[in-house]
N, C-alpha and C positions, 0 to 999 in steps of 0.2 A: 856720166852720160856717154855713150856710144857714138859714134861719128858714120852713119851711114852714106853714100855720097850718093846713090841710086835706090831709088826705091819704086819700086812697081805696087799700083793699085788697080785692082780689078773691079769693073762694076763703075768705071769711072764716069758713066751719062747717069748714074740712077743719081740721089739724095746724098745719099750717104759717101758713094766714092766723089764726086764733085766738092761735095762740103770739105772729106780729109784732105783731097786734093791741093784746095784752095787755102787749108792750115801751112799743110807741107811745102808749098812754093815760097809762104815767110820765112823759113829757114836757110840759114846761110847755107850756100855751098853745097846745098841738095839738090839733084835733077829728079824729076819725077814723070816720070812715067804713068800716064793713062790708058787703059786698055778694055774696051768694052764695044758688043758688037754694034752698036747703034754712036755714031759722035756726037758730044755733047751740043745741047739745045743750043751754046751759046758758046762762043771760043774762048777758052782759058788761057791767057797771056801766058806765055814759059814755059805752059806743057807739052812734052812730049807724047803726043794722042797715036796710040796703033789700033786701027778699026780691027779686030779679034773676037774669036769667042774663049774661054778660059778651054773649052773642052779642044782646041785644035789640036793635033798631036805634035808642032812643032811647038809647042810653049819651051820646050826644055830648049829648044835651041837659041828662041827669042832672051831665054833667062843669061841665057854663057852670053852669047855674043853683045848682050847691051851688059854684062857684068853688074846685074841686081843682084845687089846687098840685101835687101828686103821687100819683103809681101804683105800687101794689105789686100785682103783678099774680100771684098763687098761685093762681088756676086753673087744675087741673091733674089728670088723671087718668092713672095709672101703668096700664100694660096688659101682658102679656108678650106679646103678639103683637100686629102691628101688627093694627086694626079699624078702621070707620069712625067708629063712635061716638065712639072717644077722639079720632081725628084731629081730626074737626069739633071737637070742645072746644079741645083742644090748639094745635092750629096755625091753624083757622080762627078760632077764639078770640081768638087772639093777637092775628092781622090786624086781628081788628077792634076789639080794643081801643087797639092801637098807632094805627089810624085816627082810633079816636073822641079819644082823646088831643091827636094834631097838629089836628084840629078843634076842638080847644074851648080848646085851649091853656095845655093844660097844661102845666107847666115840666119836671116830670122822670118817670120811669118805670122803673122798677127789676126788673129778670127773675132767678128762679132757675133754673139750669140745672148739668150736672154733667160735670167729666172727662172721663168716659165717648166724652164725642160725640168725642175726638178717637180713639177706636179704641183696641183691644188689640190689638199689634202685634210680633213677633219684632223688627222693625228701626226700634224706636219709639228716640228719643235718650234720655238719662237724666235730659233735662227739658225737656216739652214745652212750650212760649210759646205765649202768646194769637193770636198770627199764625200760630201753624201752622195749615195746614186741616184740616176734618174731615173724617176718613178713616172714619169707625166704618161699618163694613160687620157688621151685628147683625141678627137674627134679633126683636129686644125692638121692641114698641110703642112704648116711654117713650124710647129713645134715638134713636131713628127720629124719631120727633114732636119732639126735642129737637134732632136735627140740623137740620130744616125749621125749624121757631120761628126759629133764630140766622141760618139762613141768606135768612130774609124780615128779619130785624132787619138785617142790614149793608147790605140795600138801603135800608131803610126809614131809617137812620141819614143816609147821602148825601144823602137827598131832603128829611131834615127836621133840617135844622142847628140849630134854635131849642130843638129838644127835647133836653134830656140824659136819655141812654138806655143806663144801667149792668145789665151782665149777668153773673151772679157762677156761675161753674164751681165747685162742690165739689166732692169725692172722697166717698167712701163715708163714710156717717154714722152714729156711732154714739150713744148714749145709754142710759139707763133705761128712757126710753116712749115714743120714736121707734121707728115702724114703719117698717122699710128694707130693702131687698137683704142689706144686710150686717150687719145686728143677727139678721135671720132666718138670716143662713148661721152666723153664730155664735154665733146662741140654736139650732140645730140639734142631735139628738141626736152627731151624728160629726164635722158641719162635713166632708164629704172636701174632698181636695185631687187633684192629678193626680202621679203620680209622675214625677219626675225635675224638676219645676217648682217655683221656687220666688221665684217674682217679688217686687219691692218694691212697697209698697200706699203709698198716706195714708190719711188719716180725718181725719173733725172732727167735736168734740164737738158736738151739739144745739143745745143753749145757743148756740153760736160760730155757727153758723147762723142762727139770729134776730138775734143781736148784728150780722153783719155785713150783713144785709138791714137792719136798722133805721139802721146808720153809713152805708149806701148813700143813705139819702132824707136824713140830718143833714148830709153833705156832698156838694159834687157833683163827682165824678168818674166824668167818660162814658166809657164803654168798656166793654171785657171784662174778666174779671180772675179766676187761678183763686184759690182760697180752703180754704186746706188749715190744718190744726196743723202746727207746728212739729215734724219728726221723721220720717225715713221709716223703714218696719219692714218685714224679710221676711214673708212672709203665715205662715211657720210661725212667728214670732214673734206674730203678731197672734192664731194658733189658740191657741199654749201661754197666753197672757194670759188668754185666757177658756177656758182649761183645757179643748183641746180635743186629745185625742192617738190619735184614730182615724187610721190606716194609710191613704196616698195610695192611688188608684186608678189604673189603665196608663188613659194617656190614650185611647188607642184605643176603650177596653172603653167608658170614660164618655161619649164622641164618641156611641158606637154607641147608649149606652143611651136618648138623649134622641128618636129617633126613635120607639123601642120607647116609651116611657113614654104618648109622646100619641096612639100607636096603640091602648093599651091605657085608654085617656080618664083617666089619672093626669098632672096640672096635673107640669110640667118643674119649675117652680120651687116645686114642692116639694123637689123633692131638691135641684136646682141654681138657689137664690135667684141665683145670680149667672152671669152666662154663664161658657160654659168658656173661654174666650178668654181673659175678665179674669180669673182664675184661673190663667194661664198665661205671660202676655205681660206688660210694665208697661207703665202708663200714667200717669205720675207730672208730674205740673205745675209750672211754675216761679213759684217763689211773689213774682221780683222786682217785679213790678207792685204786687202786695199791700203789701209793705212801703213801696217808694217812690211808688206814687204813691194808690194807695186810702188806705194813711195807716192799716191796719187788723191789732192783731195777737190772734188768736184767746188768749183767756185758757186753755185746755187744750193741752197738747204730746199728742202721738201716743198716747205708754203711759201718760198720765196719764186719756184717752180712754178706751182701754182698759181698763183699771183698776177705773175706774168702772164701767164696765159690767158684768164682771165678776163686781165686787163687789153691784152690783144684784142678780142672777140669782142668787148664792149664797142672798143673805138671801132671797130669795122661796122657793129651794127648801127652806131649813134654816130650823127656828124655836131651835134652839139659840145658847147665848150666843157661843161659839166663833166661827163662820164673821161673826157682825155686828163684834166686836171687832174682826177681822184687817182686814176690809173697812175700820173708822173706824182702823187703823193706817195701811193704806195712802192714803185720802184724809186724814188727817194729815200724813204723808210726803209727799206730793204738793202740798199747801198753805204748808209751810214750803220746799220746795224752791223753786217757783213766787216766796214771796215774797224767797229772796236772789238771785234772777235778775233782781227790779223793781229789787231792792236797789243792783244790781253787784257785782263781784269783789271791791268792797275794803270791803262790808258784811260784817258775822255778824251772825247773832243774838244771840249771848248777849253783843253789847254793848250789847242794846237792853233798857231799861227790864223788868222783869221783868211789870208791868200793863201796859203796853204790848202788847209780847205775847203775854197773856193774853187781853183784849180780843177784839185784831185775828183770832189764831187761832178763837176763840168762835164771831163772827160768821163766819167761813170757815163751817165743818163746820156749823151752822149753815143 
């Protein structure tokens, strides 16, 4: 483990930099720095907040003088169609953060980026590695800008060896109060699907996303790496989970509608949060890197994800006692399972102290 004493997060009022934020102040003897043009909705106790945009030209100065060690760099605006607005954020953004960085000398820099970039494909392998190129021929802003971002980072890697510069690929993200592609396609009233399709997906839980952005700046391992739960699922499993059993659509029909939709000034991703591609094709990541060499393993498996999420959406829509019990059945279930798996094959529980158990389960659900 690496001893960083400062670390700078960019993007720090959006989700994402607030959440790492909020990991990185539990750690001993780390100052953290927040830095994003708008200040957080809410004050965060211990943080260091500088109202900024990542594009100012003085960032190199702000990096020397407050002496960051590390970049978490979550600046980032999701688009469905590529613009210029987002681009300049996105990708010129990066640039110039990546620049101010190797000039002020700072030790490491940590990117979030997703699957996605390497394309939804008929003749994709059944597990894609970090060396394969990206192929994502897409229609979306955000994977577009995501493909550019990584593909200025592998030059920008060659030319600045001094800098460790870790880039973490997730798959589609689900949780409770993560707002994503794929929480909106299955917080959807029908969630459709395309008929005849029925490709294997990942996911990772919320939570396992900040965990593994925050284990990125604790240790250093430079590279790319994707970062998935544990578990791949048919996508018709991933709809029945969150209890979603509206009838596929003839691909054709859905192909055709997404023309008609922005003809008639009605937002695509409303109906279709997720392209029809990746709805279609797999794109599914090979998690060997993860395990061996990031050293990183997401505390949530696939339907334990799911699940949860699920189970969220019921209690918001129902105030009856029913649908909350089944939900704290199934994150019970899922807690005890979890813990004979830390356990190994040749634990049980019920050879374990009975306060014991009590305890630890507590604190879980909890």
């Amino acid at each position: 483990m690496s001893e960083y004493k400062v670390v700078l997060v960019t993007g720090a009022s959006g989700y994402w930099g607030a959440h790492v934020v909020a990991r990185l102040l539990t750690l001993p003897g780390v100052r953290v720095i927040g830095m994003d043009p708008t200040p957080p909705k809410e004050p965060i106790k211990a943080l260091d907040f500088i109202q900024a945009d990542v594009r100012n030209p003085l960032l190199p100065d702000l990096l020397r003088e407050e002496h960051v060690e590390a970049v978490v760099h979550l600046a980032f605006a999701e688009s469905e169609r590529p613009n210029e607005t987002a681009f300049d954020l996105n990708v010129m953004g990066t640039m110039k953060v990546l620049a101010a960085a190797a000039s002020a000398g700072v030790r490491k820099l940590v990117l979030k980026s997703s699957t996605m970039v390497y394309g939804a494909k008929p003749d994709n392998s059944a597990f894609l590695v970090e060396e394969r190129g990206l192929a994502a021929n897409t229609n979306s802003g955000t994977i577009r800008d995501l493909v550019e971002v990584e593909a200025f980072s592998n030059g920008f890697r060659s030319q600045n060896e001094n800098l460790i510069l870790t880039i973490l690929r997730f798959p589609s993200i689900v949780g409770p109060t993560a707002d994503t592609p794929m929480t909106r396609f299955l917080g959807s009233p029908a969630a459709p699907v395309l008929m005849g399709f029925d490709p294997l997906m990942q996911v990772i839980h919320e939570d396992d996303v900040v965990e593994a952005l925050v284990h990125s700046v604790m240790y250093d391992t430079p590279g790319v790496f994707n970062v998935a739960a544990e578990g791949i699922l048919p996508l018709s499993r991933l709809r029945r989970l969150a209890g979603k059993h509206a009838p596929p659509i003839f691909h054709l029909a859905a192909y055709w509608t997404s023309p008609l939709l922005g003809a008639l000034r009605i937002p695509v991703n409303r109906v279709w949060p997720i392209e029809l591609d990746y709805l279609r094709y797999p794109w599914v990541g090979d998690l060997g890197k993860m395990r061996d060499i990031l050293g990183f393993s997401p505390r949530y498996a696939a339907e334990e994800a799911l699940r949860e999420f699920a189970g969220r959406k019921r209690l918001q829509q129902y105030n009856s006692e029913s649908p909350a019990l089944s939900y704290d059945e199934d994150r019970l279930r899922d807690t005890l399972e979890r813990r004979r798996l830390a356990r190994g094959p040749a634990s049980r529980i019920d050879d374990l102290e009975p306060e014991v158990i009590s305890e630890d389960v507590d604190r879980e659900v909890l």
